[in-house]
C-alpha positions, 0 to 999 in steps of 0.5 A: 096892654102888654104885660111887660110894658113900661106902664104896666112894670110903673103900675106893678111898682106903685102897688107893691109900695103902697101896699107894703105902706097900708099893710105896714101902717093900716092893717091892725089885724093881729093875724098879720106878723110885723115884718111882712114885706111885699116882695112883688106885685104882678098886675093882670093887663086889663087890671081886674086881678093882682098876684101879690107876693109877700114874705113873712119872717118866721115859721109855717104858722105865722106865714098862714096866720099872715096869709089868712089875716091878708086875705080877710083885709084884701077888701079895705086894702083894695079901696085904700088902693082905689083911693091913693091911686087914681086907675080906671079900676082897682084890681082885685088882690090874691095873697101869696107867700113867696118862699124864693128868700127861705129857699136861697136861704135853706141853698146857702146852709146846703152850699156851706155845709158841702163846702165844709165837708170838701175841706174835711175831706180833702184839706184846704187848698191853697190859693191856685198859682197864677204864676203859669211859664206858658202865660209868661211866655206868651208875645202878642205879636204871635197873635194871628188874630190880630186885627188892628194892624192891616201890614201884619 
């Protein structure tokens, strides 16, 4: 099976839903923080292994706590799996927090901050004027990649 096939982006979607229900719903580890989403899933073809990637809001310690209550539960949340969805077999599930929301975050602030300091600098700029001679005097007869018309 290839690994961006239809069934296999199916099987990828199914199993980021139903884990982001078991660990939202299921799992009363006090380890994991309430607001940990499945950010994706990327079954192996041969469904014997699962990358999940998962985000958690908060700072370094909670996103370990999370990670390391994750991995004590990938046991009853693989035979959670194994019963809600019907596969020939139920793959073996590797946490790992996904950092790519905390980065576009962290890029945000950066592009922010050097937009501030441009306008500090250099004062702000006004709109750009659109109202260009050279557009104006523009005739789309003098076009000579004009296609549309065989005589011309």
């Amino acid at each position: 099976m290839r690994k961006n096939s239809v069934k296999m982006i199916r099987i990828n979607r199914e199993f980021q839903r139903e884990l982001s229900s078991l660990i939202s719903m299921e799992v009363k580890d006090p380890r994991i923080s309430p607001v940990t989403s499945v950010v994706s899933v990327d079954v192996a073809p041969d469904l014997k292994t699962s990358k999940v990637y998962i985000s958690v809001l908060g700072d370094q310690k909670a996103q370990h706590d999370t990670l390391e209550g994750l991995k004590s539960a990938a046991s009853f949340l693989r035979s959670q799996l194994a019963h809600n969805l019907n596969l020939r077999n139920t793959p073996e599930l590797h946490f790992y927090v996904d950092q790519s929301i905390e980065y576009g975050v962290n890029m945000m602030q950066r592009i922010d901050e050097v937009i501030a300091e441009d306008e500090a600098a250099y004062g702000h700029d006004e709109e750009p004027d659109t109202d260009d001679e050279d557009y104006d005097d523009y005739d789309e007869s003098d076009d000579p990649d004009d296609f549309g018309d065989p005589e011309k």
